[in-house]
C-alpha positions as a LaTeX table, in Angstrom:
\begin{tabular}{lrrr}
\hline
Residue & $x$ (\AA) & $y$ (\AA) & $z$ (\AA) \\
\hline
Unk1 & 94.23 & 60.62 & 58.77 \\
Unk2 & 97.02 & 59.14 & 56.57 \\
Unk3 & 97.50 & 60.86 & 52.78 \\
Unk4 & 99.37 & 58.74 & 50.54 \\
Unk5 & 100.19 & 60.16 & 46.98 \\
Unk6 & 101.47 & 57.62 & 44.09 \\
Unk7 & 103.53 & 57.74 & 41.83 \\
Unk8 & 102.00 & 57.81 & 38.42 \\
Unk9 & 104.02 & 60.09 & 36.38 \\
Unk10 & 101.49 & 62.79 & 34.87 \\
Unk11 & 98.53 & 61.60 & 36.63 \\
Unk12 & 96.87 & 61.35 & 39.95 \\
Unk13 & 96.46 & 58.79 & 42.43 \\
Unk14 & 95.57 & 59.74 & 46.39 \\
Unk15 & 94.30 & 57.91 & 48.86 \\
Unk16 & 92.74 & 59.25 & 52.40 \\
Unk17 & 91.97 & 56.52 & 55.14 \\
Unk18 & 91.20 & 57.12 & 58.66 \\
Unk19 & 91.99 & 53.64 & 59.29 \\
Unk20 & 95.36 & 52.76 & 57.51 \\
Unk21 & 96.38 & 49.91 & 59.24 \\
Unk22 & 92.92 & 48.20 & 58.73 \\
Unk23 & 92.04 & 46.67 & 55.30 \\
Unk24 & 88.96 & 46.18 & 55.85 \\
Unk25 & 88.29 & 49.76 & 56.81 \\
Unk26 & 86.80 & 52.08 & 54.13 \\
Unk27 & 88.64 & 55.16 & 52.60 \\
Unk28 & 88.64 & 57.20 & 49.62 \\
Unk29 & 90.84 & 56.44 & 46.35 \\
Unk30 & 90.22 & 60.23 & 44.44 \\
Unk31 & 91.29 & 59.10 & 40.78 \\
Unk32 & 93.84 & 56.74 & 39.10 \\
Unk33 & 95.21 & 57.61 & 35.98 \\
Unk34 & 99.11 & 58.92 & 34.03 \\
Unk35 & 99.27 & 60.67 & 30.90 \\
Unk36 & 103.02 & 59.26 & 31.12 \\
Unk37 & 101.69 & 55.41 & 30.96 \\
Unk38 & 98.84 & 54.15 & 31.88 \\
Unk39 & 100.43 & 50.44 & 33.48 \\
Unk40 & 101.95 & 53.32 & 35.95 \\
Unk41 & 98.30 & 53.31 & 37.37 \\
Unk42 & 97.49 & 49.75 & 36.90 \\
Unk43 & 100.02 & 48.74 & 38.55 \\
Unk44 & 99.11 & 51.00 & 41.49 \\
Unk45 & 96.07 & 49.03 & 41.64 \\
Unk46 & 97.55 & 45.72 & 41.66 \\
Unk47 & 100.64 & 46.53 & 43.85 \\
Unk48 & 99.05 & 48.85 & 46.19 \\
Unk49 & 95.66 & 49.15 & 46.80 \\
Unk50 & 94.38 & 45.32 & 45.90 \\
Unk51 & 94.40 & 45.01 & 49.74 \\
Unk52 & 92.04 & 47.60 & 50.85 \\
Unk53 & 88.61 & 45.67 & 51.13 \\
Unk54 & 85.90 & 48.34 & 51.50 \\
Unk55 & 87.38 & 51.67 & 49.66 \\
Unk56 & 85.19 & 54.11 & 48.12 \\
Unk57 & 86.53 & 55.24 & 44.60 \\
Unk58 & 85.70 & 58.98 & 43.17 \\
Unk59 & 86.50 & 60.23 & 39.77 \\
Unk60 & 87.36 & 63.82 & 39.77 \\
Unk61 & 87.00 & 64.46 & 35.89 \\
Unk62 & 86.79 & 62.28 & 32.99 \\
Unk63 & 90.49 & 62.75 & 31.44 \\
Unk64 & 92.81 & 59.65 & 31.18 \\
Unk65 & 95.50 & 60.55 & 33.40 \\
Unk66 & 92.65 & 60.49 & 36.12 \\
Unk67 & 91.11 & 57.11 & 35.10 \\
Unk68 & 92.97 & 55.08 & 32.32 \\
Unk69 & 94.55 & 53.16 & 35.10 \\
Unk70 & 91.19 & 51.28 & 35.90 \\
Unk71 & 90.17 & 50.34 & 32.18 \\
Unk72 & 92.89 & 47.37 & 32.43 \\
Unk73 & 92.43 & 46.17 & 35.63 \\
Unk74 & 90.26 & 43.32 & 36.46 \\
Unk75 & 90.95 & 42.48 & 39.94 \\
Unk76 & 89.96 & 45.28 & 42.42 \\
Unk77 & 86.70 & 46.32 & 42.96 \\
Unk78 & 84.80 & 49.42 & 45.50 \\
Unk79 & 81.87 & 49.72 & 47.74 \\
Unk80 & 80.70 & 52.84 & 45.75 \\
Unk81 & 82.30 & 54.89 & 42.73 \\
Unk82 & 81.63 & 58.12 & 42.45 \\
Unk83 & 81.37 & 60.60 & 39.41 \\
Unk84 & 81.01 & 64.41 & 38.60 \\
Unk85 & 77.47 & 65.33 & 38.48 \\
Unk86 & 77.92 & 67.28 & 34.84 \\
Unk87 & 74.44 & 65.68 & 33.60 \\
Unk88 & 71.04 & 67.10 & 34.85 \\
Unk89 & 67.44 & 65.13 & 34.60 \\
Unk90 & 64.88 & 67.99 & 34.43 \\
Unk91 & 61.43 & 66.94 & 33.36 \\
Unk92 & 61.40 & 65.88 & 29.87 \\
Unk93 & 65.14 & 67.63 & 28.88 \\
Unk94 & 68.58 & 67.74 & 30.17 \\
Unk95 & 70.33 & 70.36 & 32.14 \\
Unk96 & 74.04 & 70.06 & 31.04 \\
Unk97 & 76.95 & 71.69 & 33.71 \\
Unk98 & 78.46 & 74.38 & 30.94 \\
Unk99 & 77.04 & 71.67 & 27.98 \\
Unk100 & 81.04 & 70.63 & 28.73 \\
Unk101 & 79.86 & 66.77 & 28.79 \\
Unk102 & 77.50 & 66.58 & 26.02 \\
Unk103 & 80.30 & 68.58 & 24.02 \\
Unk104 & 83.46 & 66.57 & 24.67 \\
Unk105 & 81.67 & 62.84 & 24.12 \\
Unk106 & 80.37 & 64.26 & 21.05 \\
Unk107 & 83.54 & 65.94 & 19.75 \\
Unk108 & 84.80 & 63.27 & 20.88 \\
Unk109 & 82.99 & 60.50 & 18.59 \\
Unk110 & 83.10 & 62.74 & 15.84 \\
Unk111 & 86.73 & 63.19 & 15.82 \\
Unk112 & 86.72 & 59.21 & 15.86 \\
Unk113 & 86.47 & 59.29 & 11.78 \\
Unk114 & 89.42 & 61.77 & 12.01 \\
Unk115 & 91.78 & 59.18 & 13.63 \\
Unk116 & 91.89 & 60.69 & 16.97 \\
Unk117 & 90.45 & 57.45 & 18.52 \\
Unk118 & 91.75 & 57.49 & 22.09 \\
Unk119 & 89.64 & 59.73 & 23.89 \\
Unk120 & 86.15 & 58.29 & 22.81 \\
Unk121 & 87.62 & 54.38 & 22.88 \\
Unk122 & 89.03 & 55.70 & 26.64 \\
Unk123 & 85.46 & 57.27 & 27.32 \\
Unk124 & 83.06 & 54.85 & 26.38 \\
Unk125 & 85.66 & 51.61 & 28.14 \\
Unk126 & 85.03 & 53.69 & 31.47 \\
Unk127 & 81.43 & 53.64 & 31.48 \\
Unk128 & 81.12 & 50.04 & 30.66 \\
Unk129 & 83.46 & 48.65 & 32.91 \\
Unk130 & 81.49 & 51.09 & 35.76 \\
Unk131 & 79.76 & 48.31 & 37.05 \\
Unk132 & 82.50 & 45.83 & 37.32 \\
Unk133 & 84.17 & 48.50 & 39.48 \\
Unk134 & 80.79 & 48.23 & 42.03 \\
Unk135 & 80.26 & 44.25 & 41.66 \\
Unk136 & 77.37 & 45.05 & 39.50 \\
Unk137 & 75.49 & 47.18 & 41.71 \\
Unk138 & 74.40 & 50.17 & 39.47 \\
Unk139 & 73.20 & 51.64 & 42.53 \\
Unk140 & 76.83 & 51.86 & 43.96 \\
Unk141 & 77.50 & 54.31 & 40.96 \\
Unk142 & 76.58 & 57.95 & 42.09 \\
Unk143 & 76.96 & 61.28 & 40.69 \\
Unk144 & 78.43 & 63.99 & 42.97 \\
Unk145 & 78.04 & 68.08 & 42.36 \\
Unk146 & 77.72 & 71.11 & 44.92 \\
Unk147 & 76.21 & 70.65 & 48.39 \\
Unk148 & 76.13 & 66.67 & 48.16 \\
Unk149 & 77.61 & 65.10 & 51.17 \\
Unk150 & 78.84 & 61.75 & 51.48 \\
Unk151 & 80.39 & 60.01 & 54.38 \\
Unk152 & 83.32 & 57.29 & 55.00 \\
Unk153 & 84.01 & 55.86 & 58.38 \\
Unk154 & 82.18 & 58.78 & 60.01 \\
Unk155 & 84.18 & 61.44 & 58.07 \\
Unk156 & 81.94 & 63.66 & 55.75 \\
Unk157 & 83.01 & 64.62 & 52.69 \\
Unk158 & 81.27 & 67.83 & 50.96 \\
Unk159 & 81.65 & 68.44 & 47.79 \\
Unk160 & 81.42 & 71.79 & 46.87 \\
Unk161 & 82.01 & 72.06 & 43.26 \\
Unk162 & 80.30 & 71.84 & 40.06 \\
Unk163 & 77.41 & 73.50 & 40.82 \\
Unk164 & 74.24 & 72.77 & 38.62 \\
Unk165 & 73.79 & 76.35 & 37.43 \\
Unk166 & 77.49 & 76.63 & 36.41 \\
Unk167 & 75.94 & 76.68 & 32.43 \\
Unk168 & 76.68 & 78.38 & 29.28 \\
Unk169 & 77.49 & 82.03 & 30.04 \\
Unk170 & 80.71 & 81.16 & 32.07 \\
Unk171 & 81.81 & 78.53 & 29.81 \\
Unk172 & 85.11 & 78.53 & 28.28 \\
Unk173 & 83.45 & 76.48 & 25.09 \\
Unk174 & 79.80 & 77.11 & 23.01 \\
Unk175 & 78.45 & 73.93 & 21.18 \\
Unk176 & 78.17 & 76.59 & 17.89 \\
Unk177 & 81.95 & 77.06 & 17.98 \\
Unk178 & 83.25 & 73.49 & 17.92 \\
Unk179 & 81.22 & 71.23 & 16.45 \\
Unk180 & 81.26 & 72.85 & 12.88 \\
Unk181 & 84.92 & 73.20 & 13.15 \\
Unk182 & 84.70 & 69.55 & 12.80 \\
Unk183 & 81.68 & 68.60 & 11.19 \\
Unk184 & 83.24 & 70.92 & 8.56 \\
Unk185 & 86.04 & 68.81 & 8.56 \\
Unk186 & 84.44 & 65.16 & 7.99 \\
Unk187 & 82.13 & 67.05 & 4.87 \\
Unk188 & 85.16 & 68.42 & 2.99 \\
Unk189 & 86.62 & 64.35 & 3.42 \\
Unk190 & 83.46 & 61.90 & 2.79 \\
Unk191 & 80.70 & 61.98 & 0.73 \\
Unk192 & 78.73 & 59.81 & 3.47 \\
Unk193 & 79.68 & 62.87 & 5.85 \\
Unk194 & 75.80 & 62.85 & 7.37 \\
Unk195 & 75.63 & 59.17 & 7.53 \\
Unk196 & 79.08 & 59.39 & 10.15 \\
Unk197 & 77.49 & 63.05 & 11.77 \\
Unk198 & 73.86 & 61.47 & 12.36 \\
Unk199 & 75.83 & 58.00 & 14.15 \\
Unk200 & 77.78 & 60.20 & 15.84 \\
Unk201 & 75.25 & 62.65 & 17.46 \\
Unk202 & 72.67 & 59.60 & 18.49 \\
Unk203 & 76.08 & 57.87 & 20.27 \\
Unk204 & 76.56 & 61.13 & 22.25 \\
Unk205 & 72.56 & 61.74 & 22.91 \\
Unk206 & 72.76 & 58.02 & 24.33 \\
Unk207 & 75.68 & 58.20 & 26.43 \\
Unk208 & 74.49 & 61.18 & 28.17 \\
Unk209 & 71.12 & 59.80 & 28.62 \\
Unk210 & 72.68 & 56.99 & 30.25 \\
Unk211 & 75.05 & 58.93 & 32.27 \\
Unk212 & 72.01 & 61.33 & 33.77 \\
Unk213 & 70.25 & 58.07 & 34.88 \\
Unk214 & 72.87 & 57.13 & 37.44 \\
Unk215 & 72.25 & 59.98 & 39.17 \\
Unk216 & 68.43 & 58.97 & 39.27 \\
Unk217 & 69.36 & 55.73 & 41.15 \\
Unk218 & 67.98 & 55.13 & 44.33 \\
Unk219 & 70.26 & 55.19 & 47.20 \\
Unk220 & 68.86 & 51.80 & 48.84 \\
Unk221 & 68.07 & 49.65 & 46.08 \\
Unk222 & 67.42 & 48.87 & 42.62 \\
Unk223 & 65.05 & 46.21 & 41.61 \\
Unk224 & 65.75 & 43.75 & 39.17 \\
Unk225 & 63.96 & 45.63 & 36.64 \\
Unk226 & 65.86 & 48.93 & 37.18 \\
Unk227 & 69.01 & 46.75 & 36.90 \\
Unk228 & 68.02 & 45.11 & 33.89 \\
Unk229 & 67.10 & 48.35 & 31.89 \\
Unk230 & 70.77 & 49.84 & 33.00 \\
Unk231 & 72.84 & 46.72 & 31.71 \\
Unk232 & 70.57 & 46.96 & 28.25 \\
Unk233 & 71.36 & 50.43 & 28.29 \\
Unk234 & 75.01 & 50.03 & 28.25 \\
Unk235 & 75.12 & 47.22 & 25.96 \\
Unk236 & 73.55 & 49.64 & 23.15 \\
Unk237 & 75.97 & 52.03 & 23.92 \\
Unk238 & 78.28 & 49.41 & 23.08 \\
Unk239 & 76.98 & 48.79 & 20.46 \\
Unk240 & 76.54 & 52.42 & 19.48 \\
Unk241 & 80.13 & 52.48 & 19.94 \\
Unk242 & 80.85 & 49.25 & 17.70 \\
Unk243 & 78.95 & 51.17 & 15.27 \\
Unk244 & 81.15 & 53.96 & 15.30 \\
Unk245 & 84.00 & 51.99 & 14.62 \\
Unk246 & 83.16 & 49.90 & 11.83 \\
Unk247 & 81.49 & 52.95 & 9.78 \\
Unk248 & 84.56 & 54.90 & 10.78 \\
Unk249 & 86.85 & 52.38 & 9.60 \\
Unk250 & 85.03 & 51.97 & 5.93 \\
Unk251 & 85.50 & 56.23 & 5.18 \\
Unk252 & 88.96 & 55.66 & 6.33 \\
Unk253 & 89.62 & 52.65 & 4.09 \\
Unk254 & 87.88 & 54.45 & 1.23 \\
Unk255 & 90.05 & 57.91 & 1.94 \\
Unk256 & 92.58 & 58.89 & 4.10 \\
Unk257 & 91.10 & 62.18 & 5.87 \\
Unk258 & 93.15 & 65.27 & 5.27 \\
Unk259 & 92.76 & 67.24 & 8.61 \\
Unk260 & 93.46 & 70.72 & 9.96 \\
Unk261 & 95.58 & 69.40 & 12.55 \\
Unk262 & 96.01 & 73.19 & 14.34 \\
Unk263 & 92.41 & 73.54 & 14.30 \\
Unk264 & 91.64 & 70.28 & 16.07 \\
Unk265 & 94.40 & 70.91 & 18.24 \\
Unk266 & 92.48 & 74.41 & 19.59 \\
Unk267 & 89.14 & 72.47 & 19.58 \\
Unk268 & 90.76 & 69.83 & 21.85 \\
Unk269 & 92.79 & 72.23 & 24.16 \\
Unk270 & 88.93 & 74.15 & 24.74 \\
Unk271 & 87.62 & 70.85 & 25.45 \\
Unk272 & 90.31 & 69.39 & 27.75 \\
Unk273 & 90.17 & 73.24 & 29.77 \\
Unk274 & 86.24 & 73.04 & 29.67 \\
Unk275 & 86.53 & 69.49 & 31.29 \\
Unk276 & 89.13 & 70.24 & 33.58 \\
Unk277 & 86.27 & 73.70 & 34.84 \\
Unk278 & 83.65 & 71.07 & 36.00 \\
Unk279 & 86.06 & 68.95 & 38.22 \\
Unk280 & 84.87 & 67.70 & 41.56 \\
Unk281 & 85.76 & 69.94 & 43.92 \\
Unk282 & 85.34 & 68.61 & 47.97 \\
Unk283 & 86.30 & 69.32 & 51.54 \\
Unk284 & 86.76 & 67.21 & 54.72 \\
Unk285 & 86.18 & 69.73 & 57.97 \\
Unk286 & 89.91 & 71.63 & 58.13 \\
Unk287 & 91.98 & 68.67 & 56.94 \\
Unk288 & 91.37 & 68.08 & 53.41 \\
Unk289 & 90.90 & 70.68 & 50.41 \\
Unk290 & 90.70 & 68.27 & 47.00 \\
Unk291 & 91.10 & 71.04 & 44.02 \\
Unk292 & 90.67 & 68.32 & 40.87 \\
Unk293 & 91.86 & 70.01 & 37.85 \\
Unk294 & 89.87 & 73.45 & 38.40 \\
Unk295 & 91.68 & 76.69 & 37.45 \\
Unk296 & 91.75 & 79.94 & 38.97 \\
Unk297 & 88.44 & 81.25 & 37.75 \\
Unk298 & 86.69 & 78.55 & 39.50 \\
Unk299 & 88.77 & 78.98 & 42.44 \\
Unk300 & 87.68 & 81.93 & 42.71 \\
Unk301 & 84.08 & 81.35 & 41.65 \\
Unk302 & 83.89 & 78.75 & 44.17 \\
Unk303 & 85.23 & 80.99 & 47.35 \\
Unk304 & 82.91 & 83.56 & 46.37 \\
Unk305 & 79.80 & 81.05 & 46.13 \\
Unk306 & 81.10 & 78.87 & 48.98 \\
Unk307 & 82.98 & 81.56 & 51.44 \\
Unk308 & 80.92 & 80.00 & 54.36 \\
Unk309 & 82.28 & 76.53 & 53.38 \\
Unk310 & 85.44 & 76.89 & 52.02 \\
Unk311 & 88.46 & 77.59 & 54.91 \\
Unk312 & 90.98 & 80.13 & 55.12 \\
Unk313 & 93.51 & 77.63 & 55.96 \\
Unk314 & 93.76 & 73.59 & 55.69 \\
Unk315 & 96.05 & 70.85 & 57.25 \\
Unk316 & 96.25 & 69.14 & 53.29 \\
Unk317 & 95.66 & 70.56 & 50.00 \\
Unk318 & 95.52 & 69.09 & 47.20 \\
Unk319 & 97.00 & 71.20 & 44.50 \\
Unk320 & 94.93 & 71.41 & 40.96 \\
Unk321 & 96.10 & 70.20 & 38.10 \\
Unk322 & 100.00 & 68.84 & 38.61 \\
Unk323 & 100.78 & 72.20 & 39.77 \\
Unk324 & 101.39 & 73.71 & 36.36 \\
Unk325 & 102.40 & 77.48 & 35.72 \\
Unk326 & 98.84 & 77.41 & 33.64 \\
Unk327 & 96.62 & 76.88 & 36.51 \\
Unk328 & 98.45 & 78.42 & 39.18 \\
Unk329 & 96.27 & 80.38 & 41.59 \\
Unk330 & 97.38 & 82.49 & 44.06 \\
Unk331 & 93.33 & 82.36 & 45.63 \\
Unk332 & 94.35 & 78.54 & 46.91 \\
Unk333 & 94.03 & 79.07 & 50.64 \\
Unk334 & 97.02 & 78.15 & 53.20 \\
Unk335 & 97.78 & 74.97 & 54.37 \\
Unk336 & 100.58 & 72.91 & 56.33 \\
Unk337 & 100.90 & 70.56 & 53.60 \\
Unk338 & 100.54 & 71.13 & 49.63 \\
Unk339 & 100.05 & 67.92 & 47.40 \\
Unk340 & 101.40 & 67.78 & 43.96 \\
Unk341 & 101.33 & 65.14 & 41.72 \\
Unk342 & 103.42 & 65.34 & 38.68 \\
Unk343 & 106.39 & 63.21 & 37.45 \\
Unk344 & 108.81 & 61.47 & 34.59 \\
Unk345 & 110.65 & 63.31 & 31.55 \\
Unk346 & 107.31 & 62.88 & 28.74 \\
Unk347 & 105.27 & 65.47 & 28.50 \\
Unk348 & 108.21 & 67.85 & 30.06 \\
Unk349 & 107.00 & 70.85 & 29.21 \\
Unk350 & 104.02 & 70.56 & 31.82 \\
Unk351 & 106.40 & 71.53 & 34.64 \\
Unk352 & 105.69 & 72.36 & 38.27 \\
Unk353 & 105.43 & 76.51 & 38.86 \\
Unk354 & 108.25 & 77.64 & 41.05 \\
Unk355 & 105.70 & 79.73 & 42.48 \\
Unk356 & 105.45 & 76.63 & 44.55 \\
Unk357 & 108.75 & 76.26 & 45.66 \\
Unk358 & 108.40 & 79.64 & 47.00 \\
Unk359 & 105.26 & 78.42 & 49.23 \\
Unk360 & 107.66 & 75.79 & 50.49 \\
Unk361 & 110.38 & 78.69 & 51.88 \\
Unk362 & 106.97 & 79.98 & 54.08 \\
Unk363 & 107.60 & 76.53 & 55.70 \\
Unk364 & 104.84 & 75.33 & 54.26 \\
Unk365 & 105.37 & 71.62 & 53.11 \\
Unk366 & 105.37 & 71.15 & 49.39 \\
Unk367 & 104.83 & 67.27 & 48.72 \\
Unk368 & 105.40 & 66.29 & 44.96 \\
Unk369 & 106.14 & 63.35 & 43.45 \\
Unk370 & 108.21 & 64.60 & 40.89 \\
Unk371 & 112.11 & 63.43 & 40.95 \\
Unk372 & 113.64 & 64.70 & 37.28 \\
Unk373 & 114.57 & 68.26 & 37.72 \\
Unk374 & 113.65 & 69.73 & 34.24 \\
Unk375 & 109.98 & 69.01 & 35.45 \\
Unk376 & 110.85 & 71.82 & 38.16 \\
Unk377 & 110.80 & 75.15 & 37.32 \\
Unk378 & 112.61 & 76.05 & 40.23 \\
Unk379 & 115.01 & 73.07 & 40.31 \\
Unk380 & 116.06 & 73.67 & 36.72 \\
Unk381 & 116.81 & 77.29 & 37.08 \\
Unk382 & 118.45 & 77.54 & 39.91 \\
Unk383 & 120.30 & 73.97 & 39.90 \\
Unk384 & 119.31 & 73.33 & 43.19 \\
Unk385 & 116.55 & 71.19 & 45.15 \\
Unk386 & 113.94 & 73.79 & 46.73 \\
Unk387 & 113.68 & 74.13 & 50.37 \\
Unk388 & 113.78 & 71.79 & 53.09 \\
Unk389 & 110.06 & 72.35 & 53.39 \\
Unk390 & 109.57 & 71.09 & 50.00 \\
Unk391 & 109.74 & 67.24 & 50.12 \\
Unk392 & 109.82 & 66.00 & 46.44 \\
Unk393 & 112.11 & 62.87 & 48.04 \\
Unk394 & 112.43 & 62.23 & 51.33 \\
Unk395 & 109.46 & 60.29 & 52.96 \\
Unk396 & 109.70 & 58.19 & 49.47 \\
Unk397 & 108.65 & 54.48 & 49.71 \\
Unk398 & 108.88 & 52.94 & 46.60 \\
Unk399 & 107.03 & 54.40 & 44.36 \\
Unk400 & 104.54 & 56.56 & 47.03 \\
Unk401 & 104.46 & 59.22 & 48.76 \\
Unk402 & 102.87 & 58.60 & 52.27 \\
Unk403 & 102.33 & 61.36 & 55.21 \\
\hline
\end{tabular}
């Protein structure tokens, strides 16, 4: 199999083929996004992987620096794209994976009024350009969690994290600790406060409902009328969205909003770690452990729920989250070859644990993108590149790593 890791500043971008040298063989793309600038992943798309005919696309989380870089392009497509399963279909109600979805679209939209705009704009472009991204086949969009299996040019890949009853007693978040932190916050600013709170709340209801019905698709077809119901369903999210906007845009016009910025800021850090919890999670046999974003309590979590599945020791890990001192984990298991993706001098302070470097004097491989040394812990300290088993440049083509 042939890894290669791009270059996206603060983001991730890998791609696993079995078949590189064939572009009309399938392979996985596992995200496309940079908190550093999102053209970095664009560009990606129409430099690099334009050529591949047939790949399969998965979207570990829903943060920007793992996605943004598909919202502006309009010239690649994939044979399936595939999504976290955070949103259950149970009967007549909703089973939510640690209510982290429901709560970030919905802080998300109410925040909107705040002027933090990004994240639901970012959000709600995703899910309407999903079907562009599948040539309009809904049925191409599936949702992924624990024990689903899906296979690419004979390789399975089995996914073994977020599990479905991974709900509110482990989560880093409650619903009754966020939202009136800012709910609070839009009452003390605008007199139509319940007008904004009541759009708000029947945006986020929406989205969700629309996001548990892709994993209700059927995995052979879906009938015209299926289809049809799916593209009106988006288009009043859209709508919903639109909605948002405008009403948003008449309370700020009437009153600038006086926020509690360090508030917000902790209600946003919860919600990015909460997201980051519910990342996919998958394996390929002994060659490939993908960690997403996950931190060391679902590390650990998922080797004691998965210890028949998970390996003691794998030819390529993927390392979670950039490999930042705040998700470190010392549970990862061994492997010839650690991936890190994490890059540029914005955002500086998210630097790569020299924990890692020390990994790399094992003679394990360390493989990072990252080429300015203050983004190295170890680099900056001791002045110094790590060991010759840690490859941050050599084996550099452009702007890829490829191994």
């Amino acid at each position: 199999m042939r890894v290669t890791m791009y270059d996206v500043g603060f983001g991730d971008c890998v791609l696993y083929q079995d078949y590189p040298n064939d572009f009309n063989a399938g392979g996985l793309l596992v995200d496309c996004g940079s908190k550093t600038d999102e053209e970095y992943a664009k560009k990606v798309l129409e430099n690099e992987l334009y050529k591949f005919k047939n790949l399969d696309m998965l979207i570990t989380h829903f943060h920007d620096d793992h996605y943004n870089g598909f919202l502006k392009c309009n010239d690649i497509s994939f044979s399936r794209v595939f999504l976290p399963k955070s949103y259950y279909k149970e009967g007549s109600g909703l089973t939510n994976t640690q209510n982290a979805f429901y709560i970030a679209v919905l802080s998300y939209a109410l925040e909107y009024v705040l002027g933090r705009k990004k994240p639901l704009d970012d959000i709600n472009d995703l899910f309407i350009k999903l079907p562009d991204l599948v040539n309009g086949k809904f049925n191409n969009i599936k949702c992924v969690g624990s024990g689903d299996i899906f296979e690419i040019e004979g390789r399975e890949y089995n996914v073994l994290w977020p599990p479905k009853d991974f709900v509110n007693d482990n989560s880093t978040i409650k619903y009754d600790k966020i939202i009136p932190v800012i709910t609070n916050m839009i009452r003390d600013n605008y007199k139509e406060s319940k007008k904004y709170i009541n759009f708000a709340t029947s945006y986020a209801n929406q989205f969700c409902e629309f996001y548990a019905s892709l994993g209700e698709m059927d995995d052979n077809h879906v009938d015209d009328e299926e289809g049809e119901k799916q593209k009106k369903r988006l288009e009043e999210l859209k709508n919903k969205h639109m909605d948002i906007v405008k009403l948003a845009n008449m309370l700020n016009f009437q009153s600038k909003p006086k926020i509690d910025k360090k508030k917000l800021d902790s209600v946003d850090s919860s919600i990015i770690k909460n997201m980051n919890e519910c990342s996919v999670v998958f394996v390929s046999d002994l060659d490939i452990l993908a960690l997403g974003d996950v931190d060391n309590k679902v590390i650990k979590m998922i080797k004691k729920i998965k210890k028949n599945s998970l390996g003691d020791h794998y030819e390529t890990i993927k390392i979670q989250h950039h490999g930042t001192s705040s998700y470190w984990s010392k549970n990862i298991p061994k492997a010839d070859n650690y991936l890190i993706s994490n890059n540029g001098y914005k955002y500086i302070d998210w630097k790569i644990d020299k924990r890692y470097a020390e990994l790399a004097a094992n003679k394990t491989h360390v493989i990072c993108t990252n080429t300015a040394f203050e983004r190295c812990q170890y680099w900056k300290e001791n002045m110094e590149k790590c060991s010759s088993y840690c490859r941050c440049e050599i084996k550099r083509n452009n702007r890829y790593i490829d191994f």
